[in-house]
C-alpha positions in Angstrom: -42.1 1.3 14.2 -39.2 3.9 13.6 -38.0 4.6 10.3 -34.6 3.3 9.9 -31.7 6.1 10.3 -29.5 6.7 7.4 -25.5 6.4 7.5 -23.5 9.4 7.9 -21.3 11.2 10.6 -24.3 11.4 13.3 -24.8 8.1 13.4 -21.5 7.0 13.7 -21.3 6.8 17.7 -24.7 4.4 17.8 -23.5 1.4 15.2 -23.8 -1.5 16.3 -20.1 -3.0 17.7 -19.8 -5.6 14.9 -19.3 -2.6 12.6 -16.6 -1.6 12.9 -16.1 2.7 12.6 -13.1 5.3 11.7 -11.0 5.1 14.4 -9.7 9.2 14.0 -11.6 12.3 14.0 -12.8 12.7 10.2 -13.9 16.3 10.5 -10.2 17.4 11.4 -9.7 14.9 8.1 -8.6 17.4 5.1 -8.2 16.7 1.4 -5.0 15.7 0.1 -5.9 13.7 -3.0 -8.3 13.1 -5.5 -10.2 10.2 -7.2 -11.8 9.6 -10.6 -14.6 6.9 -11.2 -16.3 6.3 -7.8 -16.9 2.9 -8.0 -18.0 -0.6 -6.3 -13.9 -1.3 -6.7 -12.0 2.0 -5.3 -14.8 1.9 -2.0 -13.5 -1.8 -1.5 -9.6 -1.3 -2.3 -8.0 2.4 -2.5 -10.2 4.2 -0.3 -10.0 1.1 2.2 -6.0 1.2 2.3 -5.8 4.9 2.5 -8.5 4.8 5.8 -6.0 2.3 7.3 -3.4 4.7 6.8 -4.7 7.6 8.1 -5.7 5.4 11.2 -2.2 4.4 11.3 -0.6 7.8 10.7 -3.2 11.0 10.5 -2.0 13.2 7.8 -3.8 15.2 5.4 -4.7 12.4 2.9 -8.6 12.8 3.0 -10.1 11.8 -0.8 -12.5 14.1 -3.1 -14.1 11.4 -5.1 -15.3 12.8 -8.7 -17.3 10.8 -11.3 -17.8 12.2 -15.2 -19.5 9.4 -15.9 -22.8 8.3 -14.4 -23.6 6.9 -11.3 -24.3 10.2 -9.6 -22.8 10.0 -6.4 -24.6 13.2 -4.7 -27.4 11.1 -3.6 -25.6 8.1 -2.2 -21.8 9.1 -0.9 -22.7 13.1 -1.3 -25.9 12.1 1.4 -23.6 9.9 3.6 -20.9 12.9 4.1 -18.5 10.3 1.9 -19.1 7.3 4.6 -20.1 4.2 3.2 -19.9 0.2 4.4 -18.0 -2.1 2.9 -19.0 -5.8 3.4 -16.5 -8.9 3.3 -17.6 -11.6 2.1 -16.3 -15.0 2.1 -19.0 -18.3 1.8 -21.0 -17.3 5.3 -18.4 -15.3 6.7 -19.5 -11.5 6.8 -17.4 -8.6 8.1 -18.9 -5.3 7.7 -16.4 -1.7 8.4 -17.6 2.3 7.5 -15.1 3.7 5.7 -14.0 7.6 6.3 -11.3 8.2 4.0 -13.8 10.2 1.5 -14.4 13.6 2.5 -16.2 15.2 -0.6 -17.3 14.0 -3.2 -18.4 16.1 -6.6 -20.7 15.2 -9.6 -18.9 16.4 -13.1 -21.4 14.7 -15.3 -22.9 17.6 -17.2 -19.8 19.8 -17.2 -16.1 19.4 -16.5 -16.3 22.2 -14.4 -16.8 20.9 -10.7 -14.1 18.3 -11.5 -11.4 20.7 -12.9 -12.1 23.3 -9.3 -10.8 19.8 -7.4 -8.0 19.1 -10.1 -6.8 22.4 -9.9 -6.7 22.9 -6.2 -3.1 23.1 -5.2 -3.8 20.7 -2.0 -4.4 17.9 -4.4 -1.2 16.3 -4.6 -1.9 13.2 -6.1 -5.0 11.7 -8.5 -5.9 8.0 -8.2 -8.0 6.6 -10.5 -10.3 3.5 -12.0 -11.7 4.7 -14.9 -12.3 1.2 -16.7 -9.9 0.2 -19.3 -12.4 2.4 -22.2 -11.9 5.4 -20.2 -7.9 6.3 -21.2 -9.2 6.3 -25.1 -6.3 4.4 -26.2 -6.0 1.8 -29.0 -5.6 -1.5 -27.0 -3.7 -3.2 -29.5 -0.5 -0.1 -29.4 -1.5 1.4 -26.2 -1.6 4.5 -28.2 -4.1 7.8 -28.2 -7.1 6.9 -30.4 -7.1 10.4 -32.4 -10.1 9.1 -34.0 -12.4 8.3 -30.5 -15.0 10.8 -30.7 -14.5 12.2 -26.9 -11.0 13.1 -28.0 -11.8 14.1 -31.8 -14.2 16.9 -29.4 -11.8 17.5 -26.9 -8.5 18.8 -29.1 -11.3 21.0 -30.7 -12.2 22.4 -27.5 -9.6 21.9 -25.0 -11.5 23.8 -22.2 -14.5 21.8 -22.6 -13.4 18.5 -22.0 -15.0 15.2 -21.8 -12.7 12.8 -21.9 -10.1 11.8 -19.1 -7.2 12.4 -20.9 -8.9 15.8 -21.9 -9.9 16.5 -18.2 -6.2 15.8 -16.6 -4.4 17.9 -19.6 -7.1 20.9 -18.9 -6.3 20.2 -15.1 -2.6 20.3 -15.8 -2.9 23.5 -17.9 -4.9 25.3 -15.3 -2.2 24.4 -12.4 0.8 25.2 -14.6 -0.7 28.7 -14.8 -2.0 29.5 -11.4 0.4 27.6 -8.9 2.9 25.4 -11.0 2.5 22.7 -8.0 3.5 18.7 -9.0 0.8 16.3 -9.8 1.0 12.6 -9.1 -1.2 10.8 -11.6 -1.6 6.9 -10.5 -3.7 4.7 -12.1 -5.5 1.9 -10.6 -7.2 0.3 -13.6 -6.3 -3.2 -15.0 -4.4 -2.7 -17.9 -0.4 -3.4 -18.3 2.1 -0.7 -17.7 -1.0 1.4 -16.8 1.2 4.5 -15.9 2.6 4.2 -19.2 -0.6 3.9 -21.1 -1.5 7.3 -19.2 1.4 9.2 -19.3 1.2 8.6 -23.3 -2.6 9.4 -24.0 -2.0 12.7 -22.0 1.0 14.0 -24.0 -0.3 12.7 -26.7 -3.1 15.2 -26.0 -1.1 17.9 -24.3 1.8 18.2 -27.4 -0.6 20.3 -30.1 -1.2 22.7 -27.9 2.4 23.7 -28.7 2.4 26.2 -25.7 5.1 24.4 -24.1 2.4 22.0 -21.6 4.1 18.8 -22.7 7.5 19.6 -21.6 6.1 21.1 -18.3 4.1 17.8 -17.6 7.3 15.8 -18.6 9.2 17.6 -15.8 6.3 18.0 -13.2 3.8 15.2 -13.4 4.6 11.3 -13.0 2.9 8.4 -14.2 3.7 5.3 -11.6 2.0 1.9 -12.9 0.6 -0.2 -10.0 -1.6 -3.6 -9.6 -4.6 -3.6 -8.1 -6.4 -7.0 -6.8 -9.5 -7.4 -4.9 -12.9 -9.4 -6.4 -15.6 -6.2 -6.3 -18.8 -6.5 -8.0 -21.6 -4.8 -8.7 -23.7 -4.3 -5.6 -27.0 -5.4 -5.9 -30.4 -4.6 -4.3 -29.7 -7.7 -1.8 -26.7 -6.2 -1.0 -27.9 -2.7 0.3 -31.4 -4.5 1.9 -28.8 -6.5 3.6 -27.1 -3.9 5.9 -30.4 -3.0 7.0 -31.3 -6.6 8.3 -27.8 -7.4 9.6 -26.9 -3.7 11.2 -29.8 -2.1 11.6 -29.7 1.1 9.3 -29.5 2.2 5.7 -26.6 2.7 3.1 -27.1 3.7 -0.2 -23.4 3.0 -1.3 -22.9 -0.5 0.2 -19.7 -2.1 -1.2 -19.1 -5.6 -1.0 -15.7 -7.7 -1.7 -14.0 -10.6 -1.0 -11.0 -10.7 1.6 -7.8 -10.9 -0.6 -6.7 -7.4 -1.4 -3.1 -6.5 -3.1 -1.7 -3.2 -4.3 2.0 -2.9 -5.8 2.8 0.4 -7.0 5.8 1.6 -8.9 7.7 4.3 -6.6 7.8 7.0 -9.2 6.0 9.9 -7.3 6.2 13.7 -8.3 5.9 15.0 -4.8 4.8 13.3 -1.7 3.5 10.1 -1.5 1.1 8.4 0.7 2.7 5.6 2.7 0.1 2.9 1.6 3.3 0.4 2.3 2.7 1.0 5.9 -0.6 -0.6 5.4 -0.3 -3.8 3.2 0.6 -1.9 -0.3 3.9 -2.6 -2.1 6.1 -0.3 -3.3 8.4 -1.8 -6.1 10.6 -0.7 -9.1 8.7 -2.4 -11.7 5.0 -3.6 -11.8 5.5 -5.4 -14.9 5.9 -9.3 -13.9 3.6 -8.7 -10.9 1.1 -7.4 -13.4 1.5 -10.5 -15.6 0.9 -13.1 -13.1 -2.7 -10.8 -11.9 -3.8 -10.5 -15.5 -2.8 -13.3 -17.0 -3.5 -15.9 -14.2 -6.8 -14.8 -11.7 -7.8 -11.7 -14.8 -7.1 -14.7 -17.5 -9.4 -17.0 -15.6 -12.1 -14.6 -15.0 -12.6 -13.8 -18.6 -12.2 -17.0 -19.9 -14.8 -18.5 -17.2 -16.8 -15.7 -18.2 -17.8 -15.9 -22.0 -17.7 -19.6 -21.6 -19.6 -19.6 -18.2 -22.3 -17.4 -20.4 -22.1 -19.7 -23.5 -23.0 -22.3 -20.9 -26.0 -20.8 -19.5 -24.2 -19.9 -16.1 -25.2 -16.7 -14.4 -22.1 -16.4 -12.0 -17.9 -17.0 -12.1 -18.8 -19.0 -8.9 -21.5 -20.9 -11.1 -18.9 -21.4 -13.9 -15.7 -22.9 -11.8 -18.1 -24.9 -9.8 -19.1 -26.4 -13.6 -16.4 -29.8 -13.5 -16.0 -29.4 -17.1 -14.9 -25.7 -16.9 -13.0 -26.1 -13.7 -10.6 -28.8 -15.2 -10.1 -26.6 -18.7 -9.5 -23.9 -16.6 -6.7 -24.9 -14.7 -5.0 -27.2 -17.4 -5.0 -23.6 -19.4 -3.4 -22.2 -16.7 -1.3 -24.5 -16.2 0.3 -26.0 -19.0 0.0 -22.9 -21.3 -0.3 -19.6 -19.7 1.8 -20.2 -16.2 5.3 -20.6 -18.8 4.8 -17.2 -20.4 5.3 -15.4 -16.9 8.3 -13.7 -15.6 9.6 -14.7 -12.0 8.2 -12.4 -9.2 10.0 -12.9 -6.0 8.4 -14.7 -3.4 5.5 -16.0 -5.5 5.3 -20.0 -6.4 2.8 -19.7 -10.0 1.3 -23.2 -9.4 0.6 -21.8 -5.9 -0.8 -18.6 -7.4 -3.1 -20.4 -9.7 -4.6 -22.3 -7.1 -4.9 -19.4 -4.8 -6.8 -17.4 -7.5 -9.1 -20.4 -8.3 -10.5 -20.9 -4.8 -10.9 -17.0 -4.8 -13.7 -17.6 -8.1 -15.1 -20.7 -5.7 -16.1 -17.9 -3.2 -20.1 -18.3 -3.5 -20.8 -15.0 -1.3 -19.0 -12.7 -3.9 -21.9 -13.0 -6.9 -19.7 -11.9 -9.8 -22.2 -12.0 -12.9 -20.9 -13.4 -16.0 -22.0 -10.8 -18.2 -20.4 -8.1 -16.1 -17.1 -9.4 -16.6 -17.6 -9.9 -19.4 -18.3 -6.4 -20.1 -15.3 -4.6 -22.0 -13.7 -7.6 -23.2 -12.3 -6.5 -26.2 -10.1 -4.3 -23.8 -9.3 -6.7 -21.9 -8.2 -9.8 -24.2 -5.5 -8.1 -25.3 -3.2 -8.7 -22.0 -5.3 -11.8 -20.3 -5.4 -13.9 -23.2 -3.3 -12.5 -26.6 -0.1 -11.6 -25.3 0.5 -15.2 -23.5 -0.9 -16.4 -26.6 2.2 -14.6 -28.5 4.8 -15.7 -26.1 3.4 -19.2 -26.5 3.8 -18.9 -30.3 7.2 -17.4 -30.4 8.8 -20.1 -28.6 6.6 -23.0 -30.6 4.5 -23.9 -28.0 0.8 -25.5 -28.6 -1.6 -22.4 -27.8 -5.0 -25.1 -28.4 -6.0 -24.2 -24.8 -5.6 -20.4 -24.6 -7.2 -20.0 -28.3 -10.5 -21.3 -26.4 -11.4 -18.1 -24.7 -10.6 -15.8 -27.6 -13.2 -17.7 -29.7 -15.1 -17.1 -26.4 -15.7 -13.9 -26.6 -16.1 -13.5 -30.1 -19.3 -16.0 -29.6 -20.0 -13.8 -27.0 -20.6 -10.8 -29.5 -21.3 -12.7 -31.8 -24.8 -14.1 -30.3 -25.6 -10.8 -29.5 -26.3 -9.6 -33.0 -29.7 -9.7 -34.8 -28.6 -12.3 -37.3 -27.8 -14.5 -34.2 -31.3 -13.7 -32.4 -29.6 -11.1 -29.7 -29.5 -13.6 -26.9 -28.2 -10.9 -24.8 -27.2 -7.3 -24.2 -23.6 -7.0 -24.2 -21.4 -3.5 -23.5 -18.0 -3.5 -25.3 -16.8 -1.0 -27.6 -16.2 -3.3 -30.0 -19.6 -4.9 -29.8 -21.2 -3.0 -33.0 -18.5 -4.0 -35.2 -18.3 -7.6 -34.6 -22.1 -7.4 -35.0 -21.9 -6.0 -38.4 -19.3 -9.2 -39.5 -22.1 -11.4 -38.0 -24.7 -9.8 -39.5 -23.6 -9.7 -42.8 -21.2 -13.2 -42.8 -23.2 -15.7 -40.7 -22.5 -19.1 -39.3 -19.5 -19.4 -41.0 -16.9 -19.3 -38.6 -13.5 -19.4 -41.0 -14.9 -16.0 -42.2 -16.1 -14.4 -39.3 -12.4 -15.5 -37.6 -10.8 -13.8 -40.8 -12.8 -10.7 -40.7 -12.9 -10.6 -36.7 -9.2 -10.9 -36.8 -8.7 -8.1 -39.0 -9.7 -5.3 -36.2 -6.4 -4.0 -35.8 -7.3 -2.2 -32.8 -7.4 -5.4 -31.1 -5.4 -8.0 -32.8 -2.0 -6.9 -34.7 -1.3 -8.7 -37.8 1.1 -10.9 -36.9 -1.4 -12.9 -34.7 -3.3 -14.0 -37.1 -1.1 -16.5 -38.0 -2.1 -19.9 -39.5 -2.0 -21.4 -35.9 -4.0 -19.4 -34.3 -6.3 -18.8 -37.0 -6.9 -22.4 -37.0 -7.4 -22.5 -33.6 -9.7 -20.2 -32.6 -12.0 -20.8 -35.9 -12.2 -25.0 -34.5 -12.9 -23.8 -31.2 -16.0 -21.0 -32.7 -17.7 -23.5 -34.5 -18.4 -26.2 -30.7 -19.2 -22.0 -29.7 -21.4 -21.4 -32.2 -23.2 -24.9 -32.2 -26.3 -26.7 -30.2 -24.0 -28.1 -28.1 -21.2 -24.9 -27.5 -19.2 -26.9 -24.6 -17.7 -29.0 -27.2 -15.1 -26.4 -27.7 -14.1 -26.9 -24.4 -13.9 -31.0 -24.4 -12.8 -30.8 -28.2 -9.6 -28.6 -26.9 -8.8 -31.0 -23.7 -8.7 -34.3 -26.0 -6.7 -32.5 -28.5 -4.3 -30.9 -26.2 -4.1 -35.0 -23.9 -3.1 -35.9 -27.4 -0.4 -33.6 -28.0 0.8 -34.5 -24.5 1.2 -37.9 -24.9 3.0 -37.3 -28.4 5.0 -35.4 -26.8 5.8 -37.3 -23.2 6.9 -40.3 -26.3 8.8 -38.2 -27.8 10.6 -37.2 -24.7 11.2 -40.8 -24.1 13.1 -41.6 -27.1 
């Protein structure tokens, strides 16, 4: 029996037809732009839009994919000559494509050498990137710089050793305002609002001590566009790469898998030239903003909240959790009747619509989105999912009883994960040490660990912890906390059809 031939540019020609293959010639294919953070999500989303395009239109658009963080891609990508397949899955629908858009990819791990030689290059016009929400060292709850995060504390002491992004792209910018002065397009792709924002700040936040005039050359020469990105991603799994094998026939090491829906808006704020992802599906608007509050607040909303509370249930998957009747009906009453009021119009888009388009996207059973992996990061996430509808809620009066629900979610999420609470699982947020500490030292009582949860300023500013929601969310952690934790989750649908009908009399008078 033959050993079974890896993917990469030789075996193109011999795939089976129900893959489908790049239909230009990739080795005439030259870099144009570069990518930070190599993940499961950019294989399935930018570098997938930007292959379209250069099947559409050929132009010098090829990507240099760079990670500073582990995986390693030299081994998977780096063996493949950048190809890769990524595998759409939707129930027992399966559509498998190689993607050609990544031409190089470079390892900057150990050193920020390798990446600053592709930075630098004055044919890299533009940087995309998905760097998780962590990666921009910023204070969630201001969007500023966190002076005090210890990549950064390193970085303004050694400014040509950088490990940080922000550190990276200002050493980057440095370097190609003194060798070719060329403009640089940074564009994030990461979930967090006004994402172009939140970069441009954290870099001249960085870039102003150096006091050699950098910030005033990045204000006229570098732009910051926000953009949306949408696709369900999730980690690959061993099943996942075994899979190609049975199905196709050969052997990937960097499988991606997603689920059909893809969306990209991006603000059209370029420094130089731009790829023309709208040829291709991508939207190119004016302002992000309410198309980032229906994503994060609605389908990113749901995800988290099904999430901790899918965990807390003893669920492994988002599909597990919506499939749960319980969860499913507090889910979209949430959505509903507390979270769909706070959004801004966005042309073209009916919310109810939206909601239950991004709930049968969780039903998807092919796309095995763990719990525990979205739930990863969540204290950089709750801020714009959960706490700012929760704010607009509160300014205009309205009953938040739903929404508070998830917030008490995740802090029995990290909570339960401290020693005092037995460590019923590993969790990865940067918060996750802290909260452990209040548990550790405070116990089962869930008025104090609200207070003293409530009082991390980088995640909840003081005006939210208001009586109201206080009250709330220390209710709704107590059902968490108990033998029986989905009694938060009835508790807050009996006390919110009460309100309703109070209200519906009321409105009858």
């Amino acid at each position: 029996m033959s050993a079974i031939e890896p993917l990469g540019p030789a075996l193109l020609d011999r795939l089976p037809a129900s893959v489908q293959t790049p239909s230009y010639d990739r080795t005439l294919l030259a870099p144009g732009m570069a990518h930070l953070g190599v993940g499961a999500f950019h294989r399935c989303h930018q570098a997938e839009y930007t292959d379209d395009l250069i099947s559409l239109r050929f132009d010098r658009w090829g990507i240099v994919g760079i990670n500073i963080r582990p995986p390693s891609l030299a081994d998977t990508l780096g063996r493949q000559g950048g190809l890769y397949t990524r595998l759409i899955r939707e129930n027992s629908h399966i559509e498998a494509r190689v993607i050609g858009s990544i031409v190089r990819v470079v390892d900057s791990q150990e050193s920020a050498a390798p990446a600053l030689g592709v930075l630098i290059s004055p044919d890299i016009e533009l940087v995309t990137m998905t760097v998780t929400e962590k990666g921009y060292c910023h204070v969630p709850s201001s969007g500023e710089l966190d002076l005090g995060h210890p990549d950064i504390v390193h970085d303004l002491a050694n400014p040509e050793t950088p490990r940080s992004v922000p550190g990276l792209l200002v050493r980057a910018l440095e370097q190609r305002r003194a060798t070719h002065g060329r403009p640089l397009t940074l564009l994030s792709c990461d979930n967090i609002p006004a994402n172009g924002v939140i970069l441009g700040n954290v870099v001249r936040s960085f870039a102003e001590p150096r006091g050699n005039g950098l910030a005033d050359w990045i204000a006229a020469n570098v732009a910051f566009p926000s953009a949306m990105v949408d696709r369900i991603a999730p980690a690959v799994t061993q099943d996942d790469l075994d899979s190609v094998e049975q199905w196709f026939g050969y052997h990937d090491a960097a499988v991606a898998v997603g689920e059909p829906f893809r969306q990209w808006v991006i603000e059209e704020k370029f420094a130089g030239r731009m790829p023309r992802w709208d040829l291709v599906g991508a939207t190119f608007v004016d302002d992000v903003t309410p198309f980032e509050h229906l994503k994060m607040r609605v389908l990113n909303g749901a995800q988290t909240t099904l999430a901790t509370l899918g965990v807390l249930a003893g669920l492994e998957h988002t599909s597990d959790a919506i499939a749960n009747p319980l969860l499913s009906d507090f889910i979209r009453r949430m959505l509903v009747e507390e979270t769909v009021p706070t959004l801004m119009p966005v042309s073209g888009v009916l919310p109810l619509a939206y909601v239950e388009q991004s709930l049968a996207r969780l039903k998807n059973t092919a796309i095995r989105h763990r719990n525990h992996q979205v739930a990863t990061d969540g204290s950089q996430k709750i801020v714009q999912r959960l706490l700012n509808p929760i704010r607009d809620r509160l300014s205009q009066g309205q009953s938040i009883g739903l929404l508070s629900v998830p917030v008490a979610g995740w802090m029995a999420y990290l909570i339960q994960a401290s020693g005092r609470f037995g460590r019923r699982w590993p969790v990865s947020d940067p918060y996750a040490g802290k909260v452990a500490a209040i548990a550790d030292a405070t116990g089962h009582d869930a008025q104090a660990l609200v207070s003293a949860i409530l009082a991390i300023d980088g995640i909840f500013d003081p005006g939210l912890a208001a009586d109201t929601f206080r009250a709330a969310v220390t209710s709704a952690l107590g059902d968490l906390l108990s033998d029986d934790p989905m009694a938060a989750v009835r508790h807050s649908l009996e006390q919110d059809e009460v309100a309703r009908l109070k209200r519906s009399k009321q409105s009858a008078l």
